[in-house]
C-alpha positions in Angstrom: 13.9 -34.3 -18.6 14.3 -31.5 -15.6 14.0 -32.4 -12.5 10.5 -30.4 -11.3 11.2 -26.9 -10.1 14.3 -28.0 -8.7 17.7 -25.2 -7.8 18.0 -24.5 -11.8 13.8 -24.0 -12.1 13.3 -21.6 -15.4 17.0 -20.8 -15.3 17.6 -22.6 -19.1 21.3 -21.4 -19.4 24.7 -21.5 -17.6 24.4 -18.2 -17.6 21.0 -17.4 -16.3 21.9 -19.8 -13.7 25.2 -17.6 -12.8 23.1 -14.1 -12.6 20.6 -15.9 -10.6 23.5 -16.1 -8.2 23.7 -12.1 -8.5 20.0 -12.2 -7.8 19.2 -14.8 -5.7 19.9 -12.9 -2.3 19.4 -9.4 -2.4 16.7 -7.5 -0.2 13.4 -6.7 -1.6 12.1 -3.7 -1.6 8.1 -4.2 -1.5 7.6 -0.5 -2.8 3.8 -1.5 -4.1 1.5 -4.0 -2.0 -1.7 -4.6 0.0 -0.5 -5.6 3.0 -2.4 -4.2 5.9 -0.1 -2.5 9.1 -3.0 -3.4 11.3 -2.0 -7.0 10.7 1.7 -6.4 10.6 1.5 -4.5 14.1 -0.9 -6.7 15.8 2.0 -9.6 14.7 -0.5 -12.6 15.1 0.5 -16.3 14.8 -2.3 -17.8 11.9 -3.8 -20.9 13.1 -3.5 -23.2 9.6 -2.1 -22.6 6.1 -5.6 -22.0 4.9 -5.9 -18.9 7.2 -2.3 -17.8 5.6 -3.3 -18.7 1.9 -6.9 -18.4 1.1 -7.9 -15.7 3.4 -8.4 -12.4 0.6 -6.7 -13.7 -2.2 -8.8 -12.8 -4.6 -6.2 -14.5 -7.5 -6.8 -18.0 -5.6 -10.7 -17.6 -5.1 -10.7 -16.6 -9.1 -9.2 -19.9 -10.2 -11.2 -22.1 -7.8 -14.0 -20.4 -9.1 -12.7 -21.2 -12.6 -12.4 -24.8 -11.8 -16.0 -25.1 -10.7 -15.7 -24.6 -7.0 -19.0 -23.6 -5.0 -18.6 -20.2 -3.2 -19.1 -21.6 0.4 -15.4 -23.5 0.0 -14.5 -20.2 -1.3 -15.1 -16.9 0.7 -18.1 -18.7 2.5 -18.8 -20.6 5.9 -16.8 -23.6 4.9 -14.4 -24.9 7.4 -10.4 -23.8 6.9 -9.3 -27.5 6.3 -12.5 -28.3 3.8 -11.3 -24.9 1.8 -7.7 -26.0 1.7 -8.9 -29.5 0.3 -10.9 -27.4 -2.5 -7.9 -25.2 -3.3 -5.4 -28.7 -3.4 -8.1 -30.1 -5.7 -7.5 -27.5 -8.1 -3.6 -27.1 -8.4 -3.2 -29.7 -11.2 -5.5 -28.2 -13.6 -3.4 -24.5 -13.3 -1.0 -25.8 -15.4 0.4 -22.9 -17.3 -0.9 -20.8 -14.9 1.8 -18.6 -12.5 -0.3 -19.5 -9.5 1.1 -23.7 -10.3 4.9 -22.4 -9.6 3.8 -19.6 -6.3 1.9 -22.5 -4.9 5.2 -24.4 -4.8 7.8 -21.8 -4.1 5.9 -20.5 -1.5 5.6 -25.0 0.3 9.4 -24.7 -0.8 10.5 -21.6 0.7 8.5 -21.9 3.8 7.4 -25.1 5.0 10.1 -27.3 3.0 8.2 -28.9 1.3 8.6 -30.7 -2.2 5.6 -32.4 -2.7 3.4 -31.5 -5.5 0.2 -30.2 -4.1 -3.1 -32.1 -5.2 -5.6 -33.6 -4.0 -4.2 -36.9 -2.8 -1.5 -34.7 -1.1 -3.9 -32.0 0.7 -4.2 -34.3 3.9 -0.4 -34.5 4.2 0.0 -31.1 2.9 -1.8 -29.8 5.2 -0.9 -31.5 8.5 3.1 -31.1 7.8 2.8 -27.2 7.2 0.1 -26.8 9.9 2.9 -28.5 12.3 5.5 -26.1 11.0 3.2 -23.2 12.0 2.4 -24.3 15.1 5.8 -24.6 16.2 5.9 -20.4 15.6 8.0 -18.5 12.8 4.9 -17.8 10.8 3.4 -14.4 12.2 3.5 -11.6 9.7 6.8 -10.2 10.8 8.6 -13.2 10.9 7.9 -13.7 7.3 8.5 -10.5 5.8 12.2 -10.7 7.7 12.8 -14.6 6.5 11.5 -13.4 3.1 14.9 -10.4 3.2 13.0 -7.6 3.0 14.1 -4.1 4.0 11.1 -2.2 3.1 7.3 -2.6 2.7 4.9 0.0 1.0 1.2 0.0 2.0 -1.3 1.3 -0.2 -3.4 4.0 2.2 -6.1 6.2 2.0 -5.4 10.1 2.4 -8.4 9.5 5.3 -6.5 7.0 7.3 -5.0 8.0 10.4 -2.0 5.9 10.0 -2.0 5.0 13.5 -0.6 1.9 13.2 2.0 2.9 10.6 3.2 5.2 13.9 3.1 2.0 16.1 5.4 0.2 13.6 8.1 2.7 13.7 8.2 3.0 17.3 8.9 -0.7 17.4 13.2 -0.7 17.1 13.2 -5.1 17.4 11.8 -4.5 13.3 14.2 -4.0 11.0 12.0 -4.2 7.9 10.9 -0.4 7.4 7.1 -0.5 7.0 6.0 3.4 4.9 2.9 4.2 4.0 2.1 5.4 0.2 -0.6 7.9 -0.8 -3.9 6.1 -2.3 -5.7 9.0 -3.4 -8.6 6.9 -5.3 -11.7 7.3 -3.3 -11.0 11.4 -3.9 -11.2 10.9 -7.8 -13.9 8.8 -8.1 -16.4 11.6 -7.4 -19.1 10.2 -9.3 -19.2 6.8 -7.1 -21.4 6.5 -4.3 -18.5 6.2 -1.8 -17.0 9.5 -2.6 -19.7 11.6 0.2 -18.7 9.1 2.6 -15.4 9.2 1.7 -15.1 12.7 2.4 -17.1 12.9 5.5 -14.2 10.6 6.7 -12.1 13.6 5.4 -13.9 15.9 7.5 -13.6 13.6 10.3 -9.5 13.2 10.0 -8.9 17.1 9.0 -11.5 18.4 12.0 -12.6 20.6 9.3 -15.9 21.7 6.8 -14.7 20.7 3.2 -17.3 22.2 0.6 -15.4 23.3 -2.0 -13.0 21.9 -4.7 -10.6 24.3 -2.7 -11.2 23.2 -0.1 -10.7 19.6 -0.7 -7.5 20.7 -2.2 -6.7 21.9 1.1 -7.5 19.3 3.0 -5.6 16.8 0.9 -2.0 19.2 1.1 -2.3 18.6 4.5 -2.9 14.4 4.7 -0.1 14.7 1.9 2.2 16.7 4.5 1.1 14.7 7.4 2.1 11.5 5.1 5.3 12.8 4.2 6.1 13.1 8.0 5.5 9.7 8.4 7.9 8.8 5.6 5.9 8.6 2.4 7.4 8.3 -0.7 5.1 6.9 -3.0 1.1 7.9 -4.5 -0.4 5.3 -6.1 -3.5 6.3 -8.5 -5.7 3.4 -10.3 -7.7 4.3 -13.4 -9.9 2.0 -15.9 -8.9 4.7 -18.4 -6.6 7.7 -18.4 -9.1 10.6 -18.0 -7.7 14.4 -19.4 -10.3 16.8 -20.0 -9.1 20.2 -18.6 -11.9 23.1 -17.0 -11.5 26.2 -15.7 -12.1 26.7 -11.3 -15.6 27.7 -11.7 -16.4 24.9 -13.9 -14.8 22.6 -11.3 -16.6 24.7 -8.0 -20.0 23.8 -10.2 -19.3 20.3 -10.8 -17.9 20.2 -7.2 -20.9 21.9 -5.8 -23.4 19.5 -7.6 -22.3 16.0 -6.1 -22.4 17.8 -2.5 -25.9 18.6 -3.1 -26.5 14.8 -4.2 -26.9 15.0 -7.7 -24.2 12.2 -9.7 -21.8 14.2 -12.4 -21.9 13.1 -15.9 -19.1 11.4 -17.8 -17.7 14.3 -19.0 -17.6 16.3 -15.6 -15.8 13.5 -13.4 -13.5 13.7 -15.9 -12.5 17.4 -15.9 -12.8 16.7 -11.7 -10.4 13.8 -12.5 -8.3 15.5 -14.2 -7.7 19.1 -12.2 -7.2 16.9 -9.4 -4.8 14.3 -10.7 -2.6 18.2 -11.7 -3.1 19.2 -8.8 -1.8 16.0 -6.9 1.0 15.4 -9.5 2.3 18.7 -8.3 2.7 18.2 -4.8 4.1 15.3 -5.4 7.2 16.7 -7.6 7.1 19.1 -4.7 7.7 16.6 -2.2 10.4 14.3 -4.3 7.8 11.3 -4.2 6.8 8.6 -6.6 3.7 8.8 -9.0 2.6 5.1 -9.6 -0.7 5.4 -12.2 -2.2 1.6 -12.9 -4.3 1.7 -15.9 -6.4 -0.5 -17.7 -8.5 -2.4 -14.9 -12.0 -3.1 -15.5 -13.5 -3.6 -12.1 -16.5 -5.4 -10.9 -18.0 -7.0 -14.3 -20.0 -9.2 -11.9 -22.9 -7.2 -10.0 -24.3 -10.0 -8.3 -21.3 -10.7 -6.7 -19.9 -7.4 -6.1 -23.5 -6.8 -4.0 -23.0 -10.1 -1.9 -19.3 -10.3 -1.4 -18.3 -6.3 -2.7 -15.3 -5.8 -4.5 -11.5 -6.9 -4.7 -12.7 -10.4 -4.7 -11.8 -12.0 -8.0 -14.3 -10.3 -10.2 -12.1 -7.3 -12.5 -10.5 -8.2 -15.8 -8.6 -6.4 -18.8 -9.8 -3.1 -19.7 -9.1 -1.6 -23.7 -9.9 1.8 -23.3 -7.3 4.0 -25.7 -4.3 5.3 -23.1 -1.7 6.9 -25.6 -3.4 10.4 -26.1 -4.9 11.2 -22.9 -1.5 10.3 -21.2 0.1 11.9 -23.1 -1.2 15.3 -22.5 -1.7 14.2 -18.9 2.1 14.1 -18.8 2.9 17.0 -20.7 0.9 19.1 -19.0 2.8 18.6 -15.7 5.9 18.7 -17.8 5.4 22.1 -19.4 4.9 23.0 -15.5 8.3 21.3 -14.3 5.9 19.5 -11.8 5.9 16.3 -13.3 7.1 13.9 -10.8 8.9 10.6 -10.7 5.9 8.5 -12.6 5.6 4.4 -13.0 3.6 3.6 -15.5 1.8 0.3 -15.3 -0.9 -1.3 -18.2 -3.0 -3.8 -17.5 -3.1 -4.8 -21.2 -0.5 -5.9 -23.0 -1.4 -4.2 -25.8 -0.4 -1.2 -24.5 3.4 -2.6 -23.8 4.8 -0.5 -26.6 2.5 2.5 -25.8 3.9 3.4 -22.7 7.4 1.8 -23.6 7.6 4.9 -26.0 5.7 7.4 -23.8 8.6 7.1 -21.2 11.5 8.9 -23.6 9.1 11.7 -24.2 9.5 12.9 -20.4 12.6 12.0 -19.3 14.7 14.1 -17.7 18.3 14.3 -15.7 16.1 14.4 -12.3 16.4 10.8 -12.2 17.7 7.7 -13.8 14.7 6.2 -15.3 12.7 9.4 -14.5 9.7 8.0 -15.9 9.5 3.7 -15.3 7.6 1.1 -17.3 5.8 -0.5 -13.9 6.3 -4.6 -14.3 4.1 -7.2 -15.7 1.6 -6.3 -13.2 -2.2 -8.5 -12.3 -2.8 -10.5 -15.1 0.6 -10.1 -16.6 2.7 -11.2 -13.3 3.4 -14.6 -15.0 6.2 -16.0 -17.6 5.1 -14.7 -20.5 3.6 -11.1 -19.2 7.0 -10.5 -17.4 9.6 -11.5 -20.4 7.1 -9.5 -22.9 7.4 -6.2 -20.6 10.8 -6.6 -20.4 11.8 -7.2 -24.0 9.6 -4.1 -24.8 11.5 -1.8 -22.2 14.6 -3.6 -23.7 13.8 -2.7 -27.3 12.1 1.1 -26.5 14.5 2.2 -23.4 16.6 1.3 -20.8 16.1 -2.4 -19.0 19.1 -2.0 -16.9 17.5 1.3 -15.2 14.3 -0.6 -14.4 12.8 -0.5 -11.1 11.8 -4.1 -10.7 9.5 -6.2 -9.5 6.2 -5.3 -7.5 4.1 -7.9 -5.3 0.9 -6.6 -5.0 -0.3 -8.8 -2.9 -2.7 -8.9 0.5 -0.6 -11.9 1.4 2.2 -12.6 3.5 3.8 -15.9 1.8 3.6 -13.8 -1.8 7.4 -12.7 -1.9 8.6 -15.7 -3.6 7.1 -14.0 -6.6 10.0 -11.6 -6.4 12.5 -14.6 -6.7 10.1 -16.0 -9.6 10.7 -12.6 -11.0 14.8 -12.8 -10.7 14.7 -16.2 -12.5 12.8 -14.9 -15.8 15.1 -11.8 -15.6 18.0 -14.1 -15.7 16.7 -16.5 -17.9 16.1 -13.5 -20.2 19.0 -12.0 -20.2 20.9 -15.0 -20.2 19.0 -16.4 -23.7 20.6 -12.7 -25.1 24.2 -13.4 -23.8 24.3 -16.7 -25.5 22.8 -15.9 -28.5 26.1 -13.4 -28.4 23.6 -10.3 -28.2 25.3 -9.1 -25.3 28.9 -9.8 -24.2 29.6 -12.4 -21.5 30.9 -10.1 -18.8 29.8 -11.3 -15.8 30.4 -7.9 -13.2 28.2 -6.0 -15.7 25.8 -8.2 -16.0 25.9 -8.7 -11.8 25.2 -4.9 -11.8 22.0 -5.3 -14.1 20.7 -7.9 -12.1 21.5 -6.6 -8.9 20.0 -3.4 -9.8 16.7 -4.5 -11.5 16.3 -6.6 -8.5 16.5 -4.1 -5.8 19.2 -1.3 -6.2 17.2 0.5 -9.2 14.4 1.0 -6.5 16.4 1.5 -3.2 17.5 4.5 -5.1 14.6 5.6 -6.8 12.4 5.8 -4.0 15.5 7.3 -1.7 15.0 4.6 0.5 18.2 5.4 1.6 16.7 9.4 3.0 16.4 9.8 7.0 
């Protein structure tokens, strides 16, 4: 039997366990997460492991929740050591569960510790990690640079004044580069009630009147410039469903015209809105060299009670199975036929759709790029053993694994890049399984270069990290 999650954890073969070696120490680029700059710039030493762990991870308060766990040990008035308790109670029963193995790594990686987190633990648990902390090392900075990475990606709003994005780069004792990426989502969701105060916020950033679909247009180039000055290279879009449902500019001034007057659009008319803009976005950023990230697939806030007392991002979206293929396709093409189709990552939510967009990709790629068009990672519910190797094997059969950009975190948390090095073991253990089956030939510098470039090169290079 194997020693639990010991140097060889997941790594079945002697030749996983030699690319891990590839893998094992290379920088990560964070090119997709949650972290806030706020936090990153204000640099604050956390009090307990509680306030590192539990505070807005909405994967966390989902399984407590699963396990039975009243909301006030959750995200209510509970004290930080009586939610820690309720969050060691429930380990055990994740078995199977990715969050089981990112419990551990991250007490490995950090705090040094090996002991099994449970509820007979938590006291001890809690009082050797909350020692650790206290003797410093464990303010957001300080983890990001002990975690090797040379690059974080925030997810911001084309509203946001990036001020302290601008306080982070004026700061030379950093070395991690901190960049912002375009989150144009609260602008496409015109038919929610947070898109009028989402663009009086506009008006408030640009200093300007925006009442037109122009107009917004406008005012959006300009946030898109300003972002580009402070070192954007990525957009990042979420949809529950790929809209594409073209209109002409007076259709889109009318539908425009209506929500500012208060009325809600129907269906069919956010998605025409959806869709101009989304062409019109995708061509500024092929303009501008960047990234287009598109998540699909999330259905968001199933749980109304909950998203009116405790709003959303807090454990309460699941799988969506709306039909991608067609309306993504034509999405695509349509920025294609234009030669303004950027750099794209394309991430499902649903398995399901694995081979959908594993094919879609060779339909659009071009010399522009290696890997013009990615298959994002096993991304949400997918970021576990099985989700990861199943993406992988499908970009493996359908395209080109060795040109993949990796890994993505995702995460509002600070301790979450052992996921990364989770991610480099089932890369290794997969590719191992296929050199000793004799499906690939046991040449170790080629295979290094896979693994070194699916773990961080591919994206170094895709985002130009490397451009002043």
């Amino acid at each position: 039997m194997k020693a639990f999650m010991d140097k060889n954890f997941l790594l079945e073969t002697e030749t996983a366990q030699q690319l891990f070696a590839a893998a094992e120490k290379m920088p990560i680029f964070d090119w997709h997460c949650h972290l806030s700059p706020k936090e990153i710039y204000e640099n604050k030493q956390p009090d307990n492991i509680a306030q590192l762990w539990l505070g807005g991870d909405h994967y966390k308060w989902r399984a407590m929740r699963s396990y039975g766990i009243d909301e006030k040990y959750i995200t209510g008035d509970a004290s930080d050591y009586e939610k820690f308790c309720a969050f060691a109670k429930v380990i055990p029963s994740l078995i199977g569960n990715p969050m089981y193995h990112w419990t551990h790594l991250e007490l490995q990686r950090y705090f040094d510790i090996y002991t099994p987190l449970s509820e007979k633990t938590a006291d001890a648990v809690w009082n050797e990690a909350n020692a650790k902390i206290a003797a410093g090392g464990f303010t957001p900075r300080a983890l990001i640079e002990r975690s090797n990475v040379a690059c974080v990606c925030t997810t911001d709003d084309p509203a946001d004044s990036l001020e302290y994005h601008a306080l982070i780069q004026k700061d030379d004792s950093f070395r991690c580069k901190v960049l912002p990426a375009f989150r144009p989502d609260k602008a496409l969701n015109i038919e929610l009630p947070t898109f009028l105060p989402w663009l009086a916020a506009m008006e408030a950033t640009c200093g300007e009147k925006i009442d037109s679909f122009a107009g917004l247009k406008a005012a959006l180039r300009s946030r898109i410039a300003f972002f580009a000055q402070m070192g954007c290279r990525a957009s990042d879009q979420a949809f529950s469903y790929v809209p594409y449902a073209p209109a002409d500019d007076i259709e889109l001034e009318m539908i425009f015209s209506k929500v500012l007057g208060g009325e809600k659009p129907d269906a069919l008319e956010a998605d025409k809105y959806r869709t101009a803009l989304m062409q019109f976005l995708a061509g500024e950023y092929a303009g501008r060299g960047w990234v287009m990230e598109l998540h699909m697939g999330a259905m968001r806030n199933n749980n109304t009670k909950m998203f009116r007392a405790i709003g959303p991002d807090t454990g309460y979206d699941s799988i969506g199975d709306d039909a991608i293929a067609y309306p993504l396709s034509r999405f695509l093409d349509s920025m294609a036929v234009q030669d303004k189709l950027p750099k794209t990552v394309l991430f499902t939510l649903n398995p399901r759709d694995n081979y959908v967009l594993g094919s879609m990709l060779g339909n659009f790629q071009t010399a522009e790029a290696s890997g013009k068009i990615q298959f994002g990672s096993g991304w949400w519910f997918n970021d576990h053993i099985d989700g990861m190797r199943a993406q992988m094997r499908a970009l493996g059969n359908l395209g080109c694994l060795g040109g993949f950009v990796g890994m993505v975190t995702d995460s509002r948390s600070f301790l979450s890049y052992p996921r990364h090095e989770y991610f480099r073991r089932i890369l290794c253990r997969l590719l191992g399984e296929w050199v000793e089956d004799g499906r690939f030939p046991q040449d170790y510098d080629l295979l290094g270069d896979i693994v070194r470039g699916v773990s961080y090169e591919n994206a170094r290079k895709y985002f130009n990290f490397d451009q002043k």
